[in-house]
Structure formats: structure tokens, C-alpha cells
N, CA, C and O atoms as a GROMACS GRO file, in nm:
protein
  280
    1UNK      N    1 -10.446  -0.339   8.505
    1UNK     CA    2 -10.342  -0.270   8.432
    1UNK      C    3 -10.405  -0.191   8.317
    1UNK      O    4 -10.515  -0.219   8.270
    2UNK      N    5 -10.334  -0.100   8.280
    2UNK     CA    6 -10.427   0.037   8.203
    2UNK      C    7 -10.363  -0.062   8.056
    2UNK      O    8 -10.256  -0.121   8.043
    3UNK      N    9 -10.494  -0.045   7.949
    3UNK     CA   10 -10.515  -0.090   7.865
    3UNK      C   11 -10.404  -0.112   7.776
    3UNK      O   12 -10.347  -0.219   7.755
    4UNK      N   13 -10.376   0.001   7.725
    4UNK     CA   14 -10.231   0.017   7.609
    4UNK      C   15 -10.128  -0.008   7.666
    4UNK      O   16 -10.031  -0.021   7.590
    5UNK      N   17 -10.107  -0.021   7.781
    5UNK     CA   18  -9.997  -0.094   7.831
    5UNK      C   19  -9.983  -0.260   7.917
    5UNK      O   20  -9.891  -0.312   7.980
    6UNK      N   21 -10.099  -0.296   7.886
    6UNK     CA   22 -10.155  -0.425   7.951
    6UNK      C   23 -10.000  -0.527   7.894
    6UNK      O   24  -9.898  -0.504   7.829
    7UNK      N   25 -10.057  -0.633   7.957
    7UNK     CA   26  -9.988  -0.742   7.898
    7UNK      C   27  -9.984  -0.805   7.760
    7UNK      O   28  -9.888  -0.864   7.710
    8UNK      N   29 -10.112  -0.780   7.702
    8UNK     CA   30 -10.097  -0.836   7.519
    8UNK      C   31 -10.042  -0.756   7.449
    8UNK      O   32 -10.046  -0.770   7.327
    9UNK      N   33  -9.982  -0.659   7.504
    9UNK     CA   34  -9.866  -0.548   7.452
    9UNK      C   35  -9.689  -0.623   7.412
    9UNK      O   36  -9.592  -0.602   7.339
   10UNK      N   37  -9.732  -0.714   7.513
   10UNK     CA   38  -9.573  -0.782   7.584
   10UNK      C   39  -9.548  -0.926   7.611
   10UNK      O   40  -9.479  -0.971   7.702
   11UNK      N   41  -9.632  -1.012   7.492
   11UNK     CA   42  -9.631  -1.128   7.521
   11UNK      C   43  -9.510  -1.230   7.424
   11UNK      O   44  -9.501  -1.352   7.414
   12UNK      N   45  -9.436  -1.129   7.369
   12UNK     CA   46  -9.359  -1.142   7.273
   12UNK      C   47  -9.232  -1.092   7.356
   12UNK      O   48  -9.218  -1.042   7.468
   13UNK      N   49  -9.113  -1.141   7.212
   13UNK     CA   50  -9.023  -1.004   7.296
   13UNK      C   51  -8.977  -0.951   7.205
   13UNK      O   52  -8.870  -0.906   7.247
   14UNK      N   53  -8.992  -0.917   7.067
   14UNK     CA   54  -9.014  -0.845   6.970
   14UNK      C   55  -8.951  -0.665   6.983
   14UNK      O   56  -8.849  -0.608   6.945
   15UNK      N   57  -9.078  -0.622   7.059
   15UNK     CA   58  -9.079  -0.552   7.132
   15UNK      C   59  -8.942  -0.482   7.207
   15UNK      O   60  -8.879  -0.381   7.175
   16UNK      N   61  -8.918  -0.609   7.354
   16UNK     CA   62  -8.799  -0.561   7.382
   16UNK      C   63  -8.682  -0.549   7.332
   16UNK      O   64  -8.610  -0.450   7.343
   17UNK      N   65  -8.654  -0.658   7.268
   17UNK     CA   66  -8.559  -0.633   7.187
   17UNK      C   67  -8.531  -0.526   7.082
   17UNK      O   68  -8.424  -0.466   7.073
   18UNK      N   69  -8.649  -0.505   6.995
   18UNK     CA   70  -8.598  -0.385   6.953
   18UNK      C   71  -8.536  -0.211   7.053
   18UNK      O   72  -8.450  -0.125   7.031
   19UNK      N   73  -8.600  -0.227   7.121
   19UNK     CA   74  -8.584  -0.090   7.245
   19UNK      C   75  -8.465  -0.112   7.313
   19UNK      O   76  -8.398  -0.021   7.363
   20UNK      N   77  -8.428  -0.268   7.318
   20UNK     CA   78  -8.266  -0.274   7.384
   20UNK      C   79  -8.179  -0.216   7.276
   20UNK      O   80  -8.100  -0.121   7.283
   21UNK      N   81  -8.213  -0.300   7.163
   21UNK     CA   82  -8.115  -0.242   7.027
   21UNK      C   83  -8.091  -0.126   7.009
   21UNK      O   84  -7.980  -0.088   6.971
   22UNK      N   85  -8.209  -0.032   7.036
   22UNK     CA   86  -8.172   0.146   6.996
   22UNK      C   87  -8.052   0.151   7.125
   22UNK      O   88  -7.947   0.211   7.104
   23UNK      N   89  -8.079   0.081   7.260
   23UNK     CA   90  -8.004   0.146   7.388
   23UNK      C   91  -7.841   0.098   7.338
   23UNK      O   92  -7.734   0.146   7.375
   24UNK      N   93  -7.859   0.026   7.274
   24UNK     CA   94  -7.699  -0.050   7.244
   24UNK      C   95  -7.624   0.012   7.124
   24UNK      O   96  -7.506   0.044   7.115
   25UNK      N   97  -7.714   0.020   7.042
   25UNK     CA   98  -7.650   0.139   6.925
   25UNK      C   99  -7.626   0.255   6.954
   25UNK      O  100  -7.541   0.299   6.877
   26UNK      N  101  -7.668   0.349   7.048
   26UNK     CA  102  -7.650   0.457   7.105
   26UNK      C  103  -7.489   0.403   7.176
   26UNK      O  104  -7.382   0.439   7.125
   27UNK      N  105  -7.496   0.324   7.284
   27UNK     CA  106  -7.359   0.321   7.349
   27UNK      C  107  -7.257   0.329   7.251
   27UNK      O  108  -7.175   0.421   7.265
   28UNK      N  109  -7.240   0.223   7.119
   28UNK     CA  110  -7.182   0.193   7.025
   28UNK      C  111  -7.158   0.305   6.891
   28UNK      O  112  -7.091   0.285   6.789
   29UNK      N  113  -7.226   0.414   6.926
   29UNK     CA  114  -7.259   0.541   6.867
   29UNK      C  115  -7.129   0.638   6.951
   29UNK      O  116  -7.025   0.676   6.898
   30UNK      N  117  -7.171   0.661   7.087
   30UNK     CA  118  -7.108   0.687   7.158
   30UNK      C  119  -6.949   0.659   7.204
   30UNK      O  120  -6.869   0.752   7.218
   31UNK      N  121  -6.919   0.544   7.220
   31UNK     CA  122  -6.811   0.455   7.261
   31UNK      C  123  -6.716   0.365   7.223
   31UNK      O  124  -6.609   0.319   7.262
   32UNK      N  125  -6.822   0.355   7.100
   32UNK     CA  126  -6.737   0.198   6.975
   32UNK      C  127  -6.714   0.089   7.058
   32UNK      O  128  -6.626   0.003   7.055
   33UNK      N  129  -6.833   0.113   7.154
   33UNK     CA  130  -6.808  -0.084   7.235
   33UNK      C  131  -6.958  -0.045   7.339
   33UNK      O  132  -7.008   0.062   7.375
   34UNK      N  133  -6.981  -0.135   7.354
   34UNK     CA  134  -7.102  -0.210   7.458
   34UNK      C  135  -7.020  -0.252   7.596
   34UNK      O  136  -7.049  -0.207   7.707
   35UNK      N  137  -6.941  -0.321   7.576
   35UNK     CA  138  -6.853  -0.355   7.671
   35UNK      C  139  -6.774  -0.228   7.790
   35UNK      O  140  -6.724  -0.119   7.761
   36UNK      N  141  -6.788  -0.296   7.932
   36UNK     CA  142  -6.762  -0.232   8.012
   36UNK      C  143  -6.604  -0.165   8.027
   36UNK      O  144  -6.569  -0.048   8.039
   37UNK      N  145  -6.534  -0.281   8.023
   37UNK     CA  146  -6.360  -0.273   8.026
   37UNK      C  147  -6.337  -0.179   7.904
   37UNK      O  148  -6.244  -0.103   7.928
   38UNK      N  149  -6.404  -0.153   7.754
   38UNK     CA  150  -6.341  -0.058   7.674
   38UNK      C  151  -6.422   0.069   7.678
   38UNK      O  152  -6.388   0.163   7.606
   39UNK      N  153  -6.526   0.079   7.756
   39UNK     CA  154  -6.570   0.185   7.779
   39UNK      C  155  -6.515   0.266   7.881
   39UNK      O  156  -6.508   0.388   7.891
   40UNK      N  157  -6.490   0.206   7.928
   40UNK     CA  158  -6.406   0.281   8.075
   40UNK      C  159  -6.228   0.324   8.057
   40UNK      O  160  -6.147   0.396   8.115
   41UNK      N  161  -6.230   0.228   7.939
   41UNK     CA  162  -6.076   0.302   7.866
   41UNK      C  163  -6.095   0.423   7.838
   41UNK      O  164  -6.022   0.516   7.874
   42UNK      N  165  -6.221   0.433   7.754
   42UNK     CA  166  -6.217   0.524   7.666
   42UNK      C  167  -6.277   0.703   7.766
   42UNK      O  168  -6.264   0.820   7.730
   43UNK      N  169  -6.340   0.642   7.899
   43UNK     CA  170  -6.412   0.754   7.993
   43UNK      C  171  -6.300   0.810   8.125
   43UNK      O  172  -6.324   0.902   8.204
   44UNK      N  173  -6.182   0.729   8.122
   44UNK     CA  174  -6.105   0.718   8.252
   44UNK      C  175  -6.162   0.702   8.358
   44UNK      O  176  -6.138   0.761   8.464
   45UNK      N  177  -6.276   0.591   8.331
   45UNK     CA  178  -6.334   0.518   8.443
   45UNK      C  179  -6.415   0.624   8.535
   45UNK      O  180  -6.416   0.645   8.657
   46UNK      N  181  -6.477   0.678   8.436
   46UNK     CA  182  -6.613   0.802   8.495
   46UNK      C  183  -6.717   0.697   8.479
   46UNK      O  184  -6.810   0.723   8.404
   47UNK      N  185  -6.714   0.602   8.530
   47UNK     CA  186  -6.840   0.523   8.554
   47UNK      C  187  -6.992   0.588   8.578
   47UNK      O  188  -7.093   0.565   8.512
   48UNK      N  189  -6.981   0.659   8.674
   48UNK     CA  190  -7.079   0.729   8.698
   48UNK      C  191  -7.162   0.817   8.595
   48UNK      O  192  -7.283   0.793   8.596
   49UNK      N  193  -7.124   0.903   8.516
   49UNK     CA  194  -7.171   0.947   8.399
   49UNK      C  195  -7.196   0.832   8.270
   49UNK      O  196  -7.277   0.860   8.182
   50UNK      N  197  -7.134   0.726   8.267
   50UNK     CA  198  -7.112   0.642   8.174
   50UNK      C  199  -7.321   0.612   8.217
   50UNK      O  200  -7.426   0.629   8.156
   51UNK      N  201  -7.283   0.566   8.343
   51UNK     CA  202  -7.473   0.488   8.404
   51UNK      C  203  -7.576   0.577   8.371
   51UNK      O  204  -7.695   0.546   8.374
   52UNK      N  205  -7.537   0.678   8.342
   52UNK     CA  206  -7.652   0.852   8.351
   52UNK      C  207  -7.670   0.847   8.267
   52UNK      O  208  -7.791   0.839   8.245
   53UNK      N  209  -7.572   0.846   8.132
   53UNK     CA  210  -7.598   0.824   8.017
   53UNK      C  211  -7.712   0.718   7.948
   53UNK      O  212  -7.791   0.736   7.855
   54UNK      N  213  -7.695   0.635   8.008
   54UNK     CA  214  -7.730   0.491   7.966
   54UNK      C  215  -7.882   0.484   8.038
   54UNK      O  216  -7.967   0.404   8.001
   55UNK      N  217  -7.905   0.597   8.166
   55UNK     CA  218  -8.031   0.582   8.153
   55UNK      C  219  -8.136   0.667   8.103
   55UNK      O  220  -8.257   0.656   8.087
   56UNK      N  221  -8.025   0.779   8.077
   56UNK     CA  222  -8.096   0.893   7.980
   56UNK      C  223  -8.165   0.828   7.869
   56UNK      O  224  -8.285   0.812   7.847
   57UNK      N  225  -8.031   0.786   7.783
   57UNK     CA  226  -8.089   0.677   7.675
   57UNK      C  227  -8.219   0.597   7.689
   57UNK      O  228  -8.299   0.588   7.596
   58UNK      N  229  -8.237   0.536   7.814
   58UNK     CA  230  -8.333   0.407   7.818
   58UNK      C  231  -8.419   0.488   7.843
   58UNK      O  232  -8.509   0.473   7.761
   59UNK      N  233  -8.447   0.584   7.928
   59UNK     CA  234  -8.558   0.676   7.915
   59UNK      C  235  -8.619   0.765   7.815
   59UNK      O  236  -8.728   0.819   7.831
   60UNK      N  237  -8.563   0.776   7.737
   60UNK     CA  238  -8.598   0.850   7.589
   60UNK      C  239  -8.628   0.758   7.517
   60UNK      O  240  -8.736   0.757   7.458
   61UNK      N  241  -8.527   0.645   7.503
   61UNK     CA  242  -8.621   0.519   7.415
   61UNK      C  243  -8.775   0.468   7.464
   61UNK      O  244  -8.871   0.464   7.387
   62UNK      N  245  -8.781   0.433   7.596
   62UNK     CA  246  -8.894   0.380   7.654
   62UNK      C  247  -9.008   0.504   7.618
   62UNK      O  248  -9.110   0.471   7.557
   63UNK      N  249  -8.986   0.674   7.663
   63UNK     CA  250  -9.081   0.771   7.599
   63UNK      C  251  -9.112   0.805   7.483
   63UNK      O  252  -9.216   0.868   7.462
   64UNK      N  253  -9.035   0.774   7.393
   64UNK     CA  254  -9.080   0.775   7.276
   64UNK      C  255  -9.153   0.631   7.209
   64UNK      O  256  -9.232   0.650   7.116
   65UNK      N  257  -9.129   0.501   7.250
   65UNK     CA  258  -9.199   0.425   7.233
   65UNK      C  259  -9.362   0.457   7.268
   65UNK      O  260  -9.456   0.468   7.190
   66UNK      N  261  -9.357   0.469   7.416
   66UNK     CA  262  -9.513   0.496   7.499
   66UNK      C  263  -9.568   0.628   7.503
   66UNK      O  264  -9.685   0.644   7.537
   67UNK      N  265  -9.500   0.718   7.475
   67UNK     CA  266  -9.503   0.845   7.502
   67UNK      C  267  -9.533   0.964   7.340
   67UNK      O  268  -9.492   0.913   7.236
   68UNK      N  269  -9.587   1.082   7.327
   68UNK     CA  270  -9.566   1.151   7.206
   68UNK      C  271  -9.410   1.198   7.268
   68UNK      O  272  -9.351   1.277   7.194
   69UNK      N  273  -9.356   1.169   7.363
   69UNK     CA  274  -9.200   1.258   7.312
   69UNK      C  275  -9.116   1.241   7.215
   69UNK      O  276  -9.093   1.136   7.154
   70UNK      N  277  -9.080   1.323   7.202
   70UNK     CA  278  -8.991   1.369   7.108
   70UNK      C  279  -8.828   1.403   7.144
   70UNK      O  280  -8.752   1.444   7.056
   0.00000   0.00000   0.00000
């Protein structure tokens, strides 16, 4: 496994947890809930964009962690 991303990167969960937290404050940014049933109040159950969202998010968090993106 390539160095900077090895395992003594991730022997904690420190780490994940913080990167879940940005993904959850974003929804909660977004939605005023984490929760599925008041998100889907609030989308008229556009589920589908709701998931796109959420992995846009996790992908911008995860690249800017590992990544220079911006």
C-alpha cells in the first residue's frame, strides 16, 4: 500500500470521524436534519438527488483531505 495512505494513517478513528462530521454538517447545512424521513419531507422524496448530493459531499471531503483540491 502506497505510503501516505498506508495503514498508520488509520489506526485510529480520529480521522474518520472527523471527515464523517464535515459530511453531516453539510446535510444539516443543507436540510436541518441528518435523518432520512425529514429529509425527504423537505425534497418530496427526490431521493435520488438527495444520494448525489451526499456523495458529492463525501468526495470533496475525502479530496481535500488526500488531495491539493480545492
Amino acid at each position: 500500500m502506497c505510503k501516505k495512505y498506508g495503514d498508520e494513517q488509520f489506526k485510529g478513528t480520529e480521522l474518520s470521524h472527523k471527515l464523517l462530521r464535515q459530511v453531516y454538517e453539510q446535510f444539516e447545512r443543507e436540510y436541518s436534519s441528518v435523518l432520512c424521513k425529514d429529509i425527504k419531507e423537505k425534497t418530496n422524496h427526490e431521493c435520488s438527488k438527495v444520494v448525489g448530493k451526499g456523495a458529492r459531499w463525501t468526495a470533496e471531503v475525502l479530496l481535500k483531505q488526500f488531495t491539493d483540491f480545492k
